[in-house]
GULUM-137093 format. One record per residue: x negated, y, z of N, C-alpha, C, CB in turn; residue in three letters; residue number from 1. Coordinates in steps of 0.05 Angstrom, whole numbers. Glycine has a CB too. Example, Ala and Ser with C-alpha at 12.3 -4.5 7.8 and 13.67 -1.06 7.14 Angstrom:
BEGIN
      n_u      n_v      n_w     ca_u     ca_v     ca_w      c_u      c_v      c_w     cb_u     cb_v     cb_w   resn   resi
     -264     -114      156     -246      -90      156     -264      -66      156     -226      -89      181    ala      1
     -257      -45      142     -273      -21      143     -258        1      157     -282      -12      114    ser      2
//
This chain:
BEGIN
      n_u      n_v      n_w     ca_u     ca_v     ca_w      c_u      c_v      c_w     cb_u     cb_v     cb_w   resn   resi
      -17      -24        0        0        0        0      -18       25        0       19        0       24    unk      1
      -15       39      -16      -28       65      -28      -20       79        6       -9       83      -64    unk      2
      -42      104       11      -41      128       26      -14      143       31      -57      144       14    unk      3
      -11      145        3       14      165        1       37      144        9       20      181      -34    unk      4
       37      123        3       69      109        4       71      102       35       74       77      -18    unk      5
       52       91       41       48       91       75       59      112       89       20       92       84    unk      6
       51      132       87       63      159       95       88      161       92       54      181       83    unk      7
      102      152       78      122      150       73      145      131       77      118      153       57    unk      8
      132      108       80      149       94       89      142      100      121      148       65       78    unk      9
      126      105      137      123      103      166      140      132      173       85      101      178    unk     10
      143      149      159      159      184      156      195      167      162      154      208      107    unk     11
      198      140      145      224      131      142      235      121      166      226      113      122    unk     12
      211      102      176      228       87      201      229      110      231      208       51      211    unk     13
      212      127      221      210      157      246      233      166      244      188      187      240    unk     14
      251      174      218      272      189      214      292      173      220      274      200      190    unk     15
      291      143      216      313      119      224      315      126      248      306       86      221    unk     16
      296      126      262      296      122      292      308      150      301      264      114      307    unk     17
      302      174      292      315      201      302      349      196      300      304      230      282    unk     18
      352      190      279      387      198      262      390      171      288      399      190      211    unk     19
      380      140      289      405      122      312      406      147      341      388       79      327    unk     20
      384      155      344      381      173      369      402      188      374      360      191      368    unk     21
      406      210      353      425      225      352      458      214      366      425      231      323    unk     22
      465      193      355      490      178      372      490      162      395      502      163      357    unk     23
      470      153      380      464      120      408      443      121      426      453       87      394    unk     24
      447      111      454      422      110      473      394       83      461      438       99      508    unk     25
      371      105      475      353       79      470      351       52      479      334       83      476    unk     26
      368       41      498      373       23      509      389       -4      487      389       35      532    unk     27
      404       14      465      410        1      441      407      -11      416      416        6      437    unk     28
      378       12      419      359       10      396      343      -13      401      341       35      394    unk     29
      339      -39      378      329      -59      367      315      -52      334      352      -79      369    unk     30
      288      -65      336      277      -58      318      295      -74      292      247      -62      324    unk     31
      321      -93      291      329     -108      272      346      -79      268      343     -141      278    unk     32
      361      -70      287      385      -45      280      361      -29      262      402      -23      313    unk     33
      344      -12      279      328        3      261      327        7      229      307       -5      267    unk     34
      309      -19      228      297      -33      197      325      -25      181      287      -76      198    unk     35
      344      -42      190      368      -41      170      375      -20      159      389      -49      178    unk     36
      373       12      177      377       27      165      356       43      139      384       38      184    unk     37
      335       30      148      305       36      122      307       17      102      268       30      136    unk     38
      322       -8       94      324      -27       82      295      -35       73      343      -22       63    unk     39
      275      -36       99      249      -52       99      252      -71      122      222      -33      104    unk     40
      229      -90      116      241     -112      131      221     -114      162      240     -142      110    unk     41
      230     -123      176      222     -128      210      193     -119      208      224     -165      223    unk     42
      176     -139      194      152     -134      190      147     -117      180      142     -148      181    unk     43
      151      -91      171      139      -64      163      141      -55      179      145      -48      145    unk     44
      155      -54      206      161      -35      223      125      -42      239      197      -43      243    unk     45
      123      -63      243      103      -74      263       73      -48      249       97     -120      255    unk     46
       77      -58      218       51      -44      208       44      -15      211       50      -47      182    unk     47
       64       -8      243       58       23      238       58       28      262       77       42      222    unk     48
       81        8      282       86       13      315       84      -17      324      119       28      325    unk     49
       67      -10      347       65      -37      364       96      -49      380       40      -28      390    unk     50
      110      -33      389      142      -26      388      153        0      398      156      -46      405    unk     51
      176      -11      410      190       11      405      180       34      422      218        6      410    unk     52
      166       32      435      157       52      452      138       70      437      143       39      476    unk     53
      122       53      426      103       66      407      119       81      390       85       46      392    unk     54
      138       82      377      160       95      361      165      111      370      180       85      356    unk     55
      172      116      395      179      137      423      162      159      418      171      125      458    unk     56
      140      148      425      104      158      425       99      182      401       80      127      415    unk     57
      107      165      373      101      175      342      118      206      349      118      150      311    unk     58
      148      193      353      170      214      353      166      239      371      196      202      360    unk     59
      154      241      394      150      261      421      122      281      404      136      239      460    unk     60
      108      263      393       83      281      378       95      299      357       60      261      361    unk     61
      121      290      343      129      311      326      143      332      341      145      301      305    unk     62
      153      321      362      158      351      374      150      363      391      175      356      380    unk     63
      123      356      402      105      376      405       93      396      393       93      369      410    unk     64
       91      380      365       84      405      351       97      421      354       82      406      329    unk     65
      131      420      344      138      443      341      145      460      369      159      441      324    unk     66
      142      455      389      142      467      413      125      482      411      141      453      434    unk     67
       97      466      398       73      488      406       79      515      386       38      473      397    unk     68
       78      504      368       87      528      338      106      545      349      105      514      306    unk     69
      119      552      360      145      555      378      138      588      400      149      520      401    unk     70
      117      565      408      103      582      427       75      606      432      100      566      439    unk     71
       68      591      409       38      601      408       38      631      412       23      594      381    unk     72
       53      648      394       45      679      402       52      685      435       66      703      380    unk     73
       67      677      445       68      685      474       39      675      489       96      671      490    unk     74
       35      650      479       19      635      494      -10      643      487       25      606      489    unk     75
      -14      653      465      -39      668      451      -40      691      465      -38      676      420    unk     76
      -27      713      477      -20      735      482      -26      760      465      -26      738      502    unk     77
      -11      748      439        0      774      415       31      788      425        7      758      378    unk     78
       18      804      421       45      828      422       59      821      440       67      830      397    unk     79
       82      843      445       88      849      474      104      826      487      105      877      477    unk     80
       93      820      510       96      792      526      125      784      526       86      794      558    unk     81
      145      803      535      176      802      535      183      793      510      190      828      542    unk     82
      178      801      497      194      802      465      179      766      455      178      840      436    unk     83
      152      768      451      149      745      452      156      715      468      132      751      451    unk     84
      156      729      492      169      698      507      201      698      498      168      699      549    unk     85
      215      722      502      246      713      484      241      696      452      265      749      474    unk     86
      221      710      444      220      687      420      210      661      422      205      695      400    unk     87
      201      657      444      187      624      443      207      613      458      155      617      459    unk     88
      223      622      475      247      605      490      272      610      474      254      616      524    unk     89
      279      624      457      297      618      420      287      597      413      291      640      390    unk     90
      266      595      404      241      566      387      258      542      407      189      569      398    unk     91
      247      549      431      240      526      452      267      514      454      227      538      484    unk     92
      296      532      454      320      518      450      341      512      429      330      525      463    unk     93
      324      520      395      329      504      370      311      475      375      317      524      340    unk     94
      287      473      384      276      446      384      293      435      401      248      442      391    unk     95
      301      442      416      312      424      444      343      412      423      322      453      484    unk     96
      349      425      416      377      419      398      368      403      381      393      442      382    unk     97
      355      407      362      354      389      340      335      363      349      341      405      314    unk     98
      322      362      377      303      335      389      313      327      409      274      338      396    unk     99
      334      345      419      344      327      454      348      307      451      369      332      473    unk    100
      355      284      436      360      258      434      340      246      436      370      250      416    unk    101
      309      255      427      283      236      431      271      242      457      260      241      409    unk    102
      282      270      471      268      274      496      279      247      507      274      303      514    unk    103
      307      255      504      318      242      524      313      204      523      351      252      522    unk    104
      308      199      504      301      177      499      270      167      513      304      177      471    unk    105
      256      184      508      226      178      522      240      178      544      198      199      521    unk    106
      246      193      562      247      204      591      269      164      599      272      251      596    unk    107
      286      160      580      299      140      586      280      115      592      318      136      566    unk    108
      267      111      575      244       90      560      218       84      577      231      104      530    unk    109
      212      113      585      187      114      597      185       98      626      179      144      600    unk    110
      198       92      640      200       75      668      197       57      660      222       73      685    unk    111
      200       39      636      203       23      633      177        9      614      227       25      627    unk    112
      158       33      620      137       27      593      109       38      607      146       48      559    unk    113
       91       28      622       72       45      643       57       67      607       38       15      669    unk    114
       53       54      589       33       73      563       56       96      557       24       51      527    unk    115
       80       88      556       93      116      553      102      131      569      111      117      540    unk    116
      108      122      596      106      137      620       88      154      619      103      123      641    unk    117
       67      152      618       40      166      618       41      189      597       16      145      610    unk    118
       49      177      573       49      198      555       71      218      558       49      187      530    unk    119
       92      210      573      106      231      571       99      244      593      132      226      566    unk    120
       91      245      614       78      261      634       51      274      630       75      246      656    unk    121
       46      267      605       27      284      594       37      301      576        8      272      584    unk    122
       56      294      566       67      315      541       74      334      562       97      305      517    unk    123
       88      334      582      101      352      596       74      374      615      125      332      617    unk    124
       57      360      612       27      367      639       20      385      608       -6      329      656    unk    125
       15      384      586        7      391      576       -7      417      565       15      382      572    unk    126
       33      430      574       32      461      578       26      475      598       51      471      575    unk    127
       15      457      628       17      475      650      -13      486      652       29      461      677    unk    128
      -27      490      642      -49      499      642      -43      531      621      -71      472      632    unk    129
      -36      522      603      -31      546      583       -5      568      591      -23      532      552    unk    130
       12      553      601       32      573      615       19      586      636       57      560      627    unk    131
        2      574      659      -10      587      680      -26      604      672      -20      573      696    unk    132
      -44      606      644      -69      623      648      -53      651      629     -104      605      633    unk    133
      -28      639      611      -16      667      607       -8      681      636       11      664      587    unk    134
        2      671      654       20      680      675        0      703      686       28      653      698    unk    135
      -28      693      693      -52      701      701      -57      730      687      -72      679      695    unk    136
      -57      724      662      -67      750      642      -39      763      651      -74      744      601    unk    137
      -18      759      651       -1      777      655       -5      793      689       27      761      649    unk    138
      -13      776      708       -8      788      733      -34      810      729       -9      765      762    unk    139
      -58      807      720      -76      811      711      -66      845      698      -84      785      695    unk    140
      -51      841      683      -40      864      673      -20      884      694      -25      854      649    unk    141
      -18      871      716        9      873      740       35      884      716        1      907      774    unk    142
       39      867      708       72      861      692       85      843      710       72      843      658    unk    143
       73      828      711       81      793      731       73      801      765       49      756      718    unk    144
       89      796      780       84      788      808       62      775      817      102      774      815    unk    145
       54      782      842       22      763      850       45      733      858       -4      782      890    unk    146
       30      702      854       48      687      855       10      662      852       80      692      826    unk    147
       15      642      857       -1      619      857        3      610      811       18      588      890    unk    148
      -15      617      795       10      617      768       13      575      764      -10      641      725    unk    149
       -4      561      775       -1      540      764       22      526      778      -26      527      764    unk    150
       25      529      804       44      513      818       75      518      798       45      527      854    unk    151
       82      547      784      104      555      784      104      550      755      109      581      797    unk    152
       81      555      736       84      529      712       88      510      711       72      522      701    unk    153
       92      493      730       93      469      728      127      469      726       78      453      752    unk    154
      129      482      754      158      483      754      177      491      731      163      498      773    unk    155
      172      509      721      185      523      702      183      506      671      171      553      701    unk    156
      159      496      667      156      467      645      172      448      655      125      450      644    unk    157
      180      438      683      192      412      676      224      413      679      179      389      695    unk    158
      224      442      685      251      454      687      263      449      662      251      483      693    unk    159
      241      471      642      248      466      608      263      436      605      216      465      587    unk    160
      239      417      609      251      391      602      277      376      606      237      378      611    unk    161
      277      382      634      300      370      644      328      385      638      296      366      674    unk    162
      323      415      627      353      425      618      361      410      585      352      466      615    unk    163
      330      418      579      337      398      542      352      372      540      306      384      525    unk    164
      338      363      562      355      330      563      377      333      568      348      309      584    unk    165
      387      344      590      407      350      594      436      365      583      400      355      605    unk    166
      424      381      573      442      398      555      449      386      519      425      430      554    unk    167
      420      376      504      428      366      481      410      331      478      419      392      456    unk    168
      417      323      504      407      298      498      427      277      485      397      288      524    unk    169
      455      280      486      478      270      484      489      279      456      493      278      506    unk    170
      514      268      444      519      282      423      533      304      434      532      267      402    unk    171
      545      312      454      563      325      461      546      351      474      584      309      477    unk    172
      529      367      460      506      378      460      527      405      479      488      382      423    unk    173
      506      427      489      519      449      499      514      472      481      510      454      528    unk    174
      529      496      488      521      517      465      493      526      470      541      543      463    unk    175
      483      534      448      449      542      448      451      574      463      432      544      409    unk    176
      464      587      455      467      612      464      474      612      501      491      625      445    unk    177
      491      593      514      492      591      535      470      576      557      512      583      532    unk    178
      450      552      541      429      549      555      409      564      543      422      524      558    unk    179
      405      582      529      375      599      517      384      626      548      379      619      466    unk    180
      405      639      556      416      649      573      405      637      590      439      651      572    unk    181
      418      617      599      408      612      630      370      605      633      429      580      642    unk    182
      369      591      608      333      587      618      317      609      616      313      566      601    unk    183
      327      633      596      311      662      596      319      674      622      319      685      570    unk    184
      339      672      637      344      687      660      327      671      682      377      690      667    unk    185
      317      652      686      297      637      705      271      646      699      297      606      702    unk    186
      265      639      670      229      657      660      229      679      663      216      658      630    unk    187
      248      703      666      252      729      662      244      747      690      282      732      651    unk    188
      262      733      705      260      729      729      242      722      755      269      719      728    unk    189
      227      710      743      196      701      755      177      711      745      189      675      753    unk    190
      177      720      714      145      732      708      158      764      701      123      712      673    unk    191
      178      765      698      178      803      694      201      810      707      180      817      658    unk    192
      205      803      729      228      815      744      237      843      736      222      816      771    unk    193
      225      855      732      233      887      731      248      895      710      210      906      730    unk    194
      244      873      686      260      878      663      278      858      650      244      886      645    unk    195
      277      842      678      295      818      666      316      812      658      298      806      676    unk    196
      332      837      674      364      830      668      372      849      638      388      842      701    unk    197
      359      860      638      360      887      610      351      868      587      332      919      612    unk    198
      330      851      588      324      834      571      346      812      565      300      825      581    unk    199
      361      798      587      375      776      579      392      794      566      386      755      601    unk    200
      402      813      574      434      820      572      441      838      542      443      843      603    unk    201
      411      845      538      415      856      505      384      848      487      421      899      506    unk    202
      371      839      492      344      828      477      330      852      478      345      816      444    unk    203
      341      868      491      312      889      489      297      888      502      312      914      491    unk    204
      270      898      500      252      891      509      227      922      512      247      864      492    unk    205
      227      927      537      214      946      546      191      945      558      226      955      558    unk    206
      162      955      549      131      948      559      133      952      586      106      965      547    unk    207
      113      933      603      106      943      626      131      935      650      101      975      621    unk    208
      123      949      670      140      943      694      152      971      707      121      927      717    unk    209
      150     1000      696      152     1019      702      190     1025      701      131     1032      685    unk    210
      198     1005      682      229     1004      685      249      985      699      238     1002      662    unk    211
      255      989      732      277      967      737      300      965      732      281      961      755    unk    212
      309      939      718      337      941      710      354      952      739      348      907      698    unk    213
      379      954      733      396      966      748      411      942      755      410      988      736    unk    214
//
């Protein structure tokens, strides 16, 4: 099998496995259900994932990426911190919509798997170093409150997680506009109090700490 077709067929049984996600728990998923929907047979699946976990594994890496992509200008610290973190927690809850079914699937899976347990407590550990050392440059700037920044990255990362699962892990997903609301009013709240509620309540976004909302 050529480079390119490989890619392609291993792209197929990734996308099989997202679309059963979307309706059905992982607890249902069998690599025979899978296959059937790729009309390749048992044995192709093997030539790409050791099982299903490893499938888990493939699927969480694609959406890390886009988490990271998501995030990077806040997390880089381009342009003004407010405006940018509203844009990475927009990002952060289109991915959560269009992937809560695979969070929620690792997070299901992973007890049950010590290699993907691991990995998913690393996907999640991942960010708390990069959330904390923005937090830092921000207090650094006194925008942000004096605060310990790693303890409260952590928190605020696994917060993220557990609302994604929660909110669009199911098909019966919640509105995006009502959890992008509540998780910007928690980040908003903790790293720029002063402009937090002005920020949730109309997206504007004002430099500095010299303005408290009312």
């Amino acid at each position: 099998m050529t480079p390119g077709k490989a890619a392609v067929t291993k792209s197929a049984i990734m996308d099989a496995g997202h679309e059963f996600l979307q309706t059905r728990p992982f607890r249902e998923l069998t690599v025979g259900s899978l296959m059937k929907r790729t009309r390749l047979s048992r044995a192709t699946f093997y030539l790409y994932f050791n099982d299903l976990h490893g499938l888990m594994e493939a699927l969480l890496d694609e959406v890390k990426v886009g988490i990271v992509e998501g995030a990077r200008p806040w997390l880089s610290n381009e342009g003004d911190p407010q405006e940018e973190l509203r844009k990475s927690l927009a990002s952060l809850i289109e991915m959560g919509w269009e992937h809560g079914a695979i969070l929620k699937a690792v997070d299901d899976a992973a007890p049950n798997d010590e290699r993907l347990e691991n990995v998913w407590e690393a996907f999640i550990a991942s960010f708390d170093e990069v959330v904390a050392a923005r937090i830092a440059n921000d207090q650094a700037a006194g925008i942000t409150p004096e605060f310990d920044p790693l303890p409260v990255a952590r928190a605020l990362n696994r917060m993220d997680a557990g609302i994604l699962i929660h909110a669009f892990g199911t098909p019966d997903k919640a509105p995006k506009a009502e959890v992008l609301e509540a998780v910007s009013r928690i980040w908003f709240s903790t790293l720029y109090p002063f402009d937090a509620t002005a920020v949730i309540r109309t997206g504007a976004v004002s430099r500095g700490n010299t303005t408290k909302a009312n």
